[in-house]
C-alpha positions in Angstrom: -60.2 14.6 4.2 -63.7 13.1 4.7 -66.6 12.9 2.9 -69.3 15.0 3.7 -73.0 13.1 2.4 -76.3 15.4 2.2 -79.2 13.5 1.5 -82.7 15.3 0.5 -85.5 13.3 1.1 -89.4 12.5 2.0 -88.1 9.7 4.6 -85.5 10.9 6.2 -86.1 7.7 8.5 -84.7 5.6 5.7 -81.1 6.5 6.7 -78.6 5.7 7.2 -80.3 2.0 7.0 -77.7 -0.4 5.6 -74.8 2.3 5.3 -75.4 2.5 9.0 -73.6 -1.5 9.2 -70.1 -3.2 7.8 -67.3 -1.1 6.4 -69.7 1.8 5.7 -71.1 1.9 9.3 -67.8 1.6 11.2 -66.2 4.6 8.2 -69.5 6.4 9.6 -68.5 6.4 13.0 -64.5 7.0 12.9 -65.4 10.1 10.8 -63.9 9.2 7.5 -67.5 10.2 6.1 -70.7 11.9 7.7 -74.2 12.1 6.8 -76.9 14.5 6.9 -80.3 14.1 6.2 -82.8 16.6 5.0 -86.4 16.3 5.1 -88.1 18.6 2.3 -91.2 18.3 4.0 -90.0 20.9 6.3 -89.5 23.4 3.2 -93.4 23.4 2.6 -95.3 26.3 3.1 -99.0 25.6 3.7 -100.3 24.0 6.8 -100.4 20.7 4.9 -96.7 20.2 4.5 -97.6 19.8 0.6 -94.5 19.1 -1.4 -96.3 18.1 -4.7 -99.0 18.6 -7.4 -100.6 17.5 -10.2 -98.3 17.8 -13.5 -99.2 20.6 -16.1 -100.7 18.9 -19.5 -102.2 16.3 -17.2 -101.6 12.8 -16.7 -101.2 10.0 -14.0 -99.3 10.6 -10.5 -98.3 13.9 -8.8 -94.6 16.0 -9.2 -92.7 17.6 -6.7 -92.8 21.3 -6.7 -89.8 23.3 -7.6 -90.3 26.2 -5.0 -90.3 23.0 -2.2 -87.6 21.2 -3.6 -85.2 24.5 -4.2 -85.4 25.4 -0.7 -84.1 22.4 0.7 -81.4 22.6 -1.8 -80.4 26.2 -0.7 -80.8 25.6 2.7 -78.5 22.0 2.7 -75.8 22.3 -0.7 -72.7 22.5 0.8 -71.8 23.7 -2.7 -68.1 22.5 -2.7 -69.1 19.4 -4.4 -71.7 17.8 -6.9 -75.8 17.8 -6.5 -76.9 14.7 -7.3 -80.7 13.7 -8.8 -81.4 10.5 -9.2 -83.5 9.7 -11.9 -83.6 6.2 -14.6 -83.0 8.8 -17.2 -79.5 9.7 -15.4 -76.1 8.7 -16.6 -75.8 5.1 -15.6 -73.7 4.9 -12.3 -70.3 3.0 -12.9 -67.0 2.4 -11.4 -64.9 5.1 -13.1 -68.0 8.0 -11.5 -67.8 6.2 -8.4 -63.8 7.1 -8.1 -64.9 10.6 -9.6 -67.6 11.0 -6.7 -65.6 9.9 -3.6 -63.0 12.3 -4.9 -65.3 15.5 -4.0 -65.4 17.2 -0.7 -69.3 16.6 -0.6 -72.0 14.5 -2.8 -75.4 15.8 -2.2 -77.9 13.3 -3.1 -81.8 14.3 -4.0 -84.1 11.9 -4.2 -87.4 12.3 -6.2 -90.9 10.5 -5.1 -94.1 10.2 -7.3 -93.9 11.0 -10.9 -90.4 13.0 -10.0 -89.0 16.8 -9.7 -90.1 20.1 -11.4 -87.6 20.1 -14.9 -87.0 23.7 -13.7 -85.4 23.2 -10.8 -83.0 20.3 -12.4 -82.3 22.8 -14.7 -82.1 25.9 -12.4 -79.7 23.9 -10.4 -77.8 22.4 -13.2 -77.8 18.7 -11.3 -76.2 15.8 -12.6 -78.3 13.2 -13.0 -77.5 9.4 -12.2 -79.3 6.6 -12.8 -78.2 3.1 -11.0 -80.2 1.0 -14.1 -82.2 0.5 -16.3 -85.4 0.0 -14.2 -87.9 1.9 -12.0 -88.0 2.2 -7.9 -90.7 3.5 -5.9 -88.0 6.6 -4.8 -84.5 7.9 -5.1 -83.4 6.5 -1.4 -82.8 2.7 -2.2 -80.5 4.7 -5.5 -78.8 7.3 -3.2 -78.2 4.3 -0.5 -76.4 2.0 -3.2 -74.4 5.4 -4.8 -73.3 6.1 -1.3 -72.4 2.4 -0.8 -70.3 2.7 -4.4 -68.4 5.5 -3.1 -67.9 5.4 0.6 -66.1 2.5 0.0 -63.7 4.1 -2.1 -62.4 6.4 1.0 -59.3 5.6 2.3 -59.3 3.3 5.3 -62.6 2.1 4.8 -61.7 -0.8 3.3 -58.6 -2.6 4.7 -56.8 -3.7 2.2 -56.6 -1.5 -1.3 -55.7 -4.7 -3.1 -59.0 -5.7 -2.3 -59.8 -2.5 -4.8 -57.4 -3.2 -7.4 -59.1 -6.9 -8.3 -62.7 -6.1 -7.5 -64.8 -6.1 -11.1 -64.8 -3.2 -13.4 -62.3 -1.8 -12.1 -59.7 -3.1 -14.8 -62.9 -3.1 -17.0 -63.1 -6.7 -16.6 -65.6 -8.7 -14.2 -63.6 -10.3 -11.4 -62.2 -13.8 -11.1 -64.4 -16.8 -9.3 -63.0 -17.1 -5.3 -62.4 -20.2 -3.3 -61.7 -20.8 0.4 -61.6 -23.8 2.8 -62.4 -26.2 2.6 -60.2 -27.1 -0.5 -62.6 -30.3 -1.3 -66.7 -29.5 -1.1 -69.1 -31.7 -1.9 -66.7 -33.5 -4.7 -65.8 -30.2 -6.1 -62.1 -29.0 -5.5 -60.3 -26.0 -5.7 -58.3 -25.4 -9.2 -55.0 -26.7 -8.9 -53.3 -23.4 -9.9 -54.3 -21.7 -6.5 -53.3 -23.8 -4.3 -49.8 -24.0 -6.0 -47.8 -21.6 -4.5 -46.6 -20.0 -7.8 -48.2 -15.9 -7.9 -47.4 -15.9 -11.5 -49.3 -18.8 -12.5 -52.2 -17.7 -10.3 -52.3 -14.1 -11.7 -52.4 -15.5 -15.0 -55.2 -18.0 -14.4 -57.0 -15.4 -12.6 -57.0 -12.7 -15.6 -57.7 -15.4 -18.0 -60.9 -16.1 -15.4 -61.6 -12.4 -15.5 -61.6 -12.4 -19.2 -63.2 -15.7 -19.4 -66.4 -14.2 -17.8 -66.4 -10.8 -19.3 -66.9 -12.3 -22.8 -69.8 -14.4 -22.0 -71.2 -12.7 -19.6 -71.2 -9.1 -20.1 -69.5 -8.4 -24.3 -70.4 -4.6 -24.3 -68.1 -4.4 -21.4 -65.4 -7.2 -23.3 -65.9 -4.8 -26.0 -64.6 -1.7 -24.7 -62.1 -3.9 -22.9 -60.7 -4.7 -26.0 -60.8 -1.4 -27.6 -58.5 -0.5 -24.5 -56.1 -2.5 -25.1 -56.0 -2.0 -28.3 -55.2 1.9 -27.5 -52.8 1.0 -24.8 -50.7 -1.4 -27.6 -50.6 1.6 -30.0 -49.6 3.9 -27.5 -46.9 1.6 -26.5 -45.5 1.7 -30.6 -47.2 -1.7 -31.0 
């Protein structure tokens, strides 16, 4: 089954931009996922191609118009999987809803411009809303470009090896262990012993020690719930 991406926009030229390259270009062209782009322009009415006004109650910065924005959505929702608006006041993208996402026959992705989308059409349409962090962009492509990115590589085949998946950060809750390649001595600085011993016990030890290492002192909400999981897991166990 393959992934079928919808992606309402302003700039429809913006895409597929980097999902067009590496893993996500070459799943692009064997099929494993497809893209469409829509350009809500087209769903304007007047001469103008207007797709905005100024907000009710006034204020800075224009809003996209509901009756715009709705007929792009009925014309392009495939309807057999999520629509997607993405917003900073979204549930923060993570790991766990990128699984969720590449799980669905389609993801249809709308991204707002100016001061965002008419509330009635969010709620008319009953979207869920994602936000990638805790900060502002000019528009929802760069966000609907690094969602697709999260999930497309989550198809089978796209990426070669699903080990590669298993040890990647978050997805054990934990950020991943530091990497080393050749050469084995740089600049003075050498590759731990323990990887270069032959022993996969030792090395899978050392590297979720590494994992958890980092995690604590980098990122403790996310050592915290680590933690709290494994506490759940003991007592499940009879522990």
């Amino acid at each position: 089954m393959s992934l079928r991406a919808v992606v309402l926009t302003l700039f429809p030229e913006m895409f597929p931009g980097p999902l067009g390259h590496s893993l996500a270009g070459k799943g692009l062209e064997s099929g494993t996922w497809s893209l469409e782009t829509v350009d809500i322009r087209g769903f304007a009415t007047d001469k103008h191609r207007t797709v905005d006004d100024t907000p009710f109650g006034g204020g800075a910065g224009m809003v996209m118009r509901p009756d715009v924005v709705d007929a792009a959505i009925e014309a392009s929702w495939p309807k057999d999987g999520p629509l997607v608006y993405l917003t900073p006041r979204g549930k923060v993208l993570d790991q766990a809803m990128a699984w969720d996402l590449s799980r669905q026959p389609s993801l249809t992705l709308l991204c707002g411009r100016y001061e965002g989308v008419d509330q009635r059409v969010l709620d008319e349409r009953e979207m869920l809303e994602i936000s990638v962090g805790d900060f502002v962009l000019s528009g929802g492509e760069a966000a609907a470009q690094l969602v697709l990115d999260a999930v497309v590589r989550l198809l089978p085949g796209v990426v070669g090896k699903t080990e590669s998946l298993e040890d990647e950060s978050f997805e054990r809750g934990l950020l991943e262990y530091p990497q080393y390649t050749r050469p084995a001595d740089w600049r003075g600085r050498t590759v731990p012993e323990v990887l270069t011993s032959g022993h996969h016990g030792n090395v899978a030890a050392w590297r979720l020690a590494q994992a958890e290492d980092i995690t604590r002192t980098r990122r403790p909400d996310l050592w915290d719930r680590y933690l709290a999981g494994r506490g759940d897991l003991n007592r499940g166990c009879g522990q």
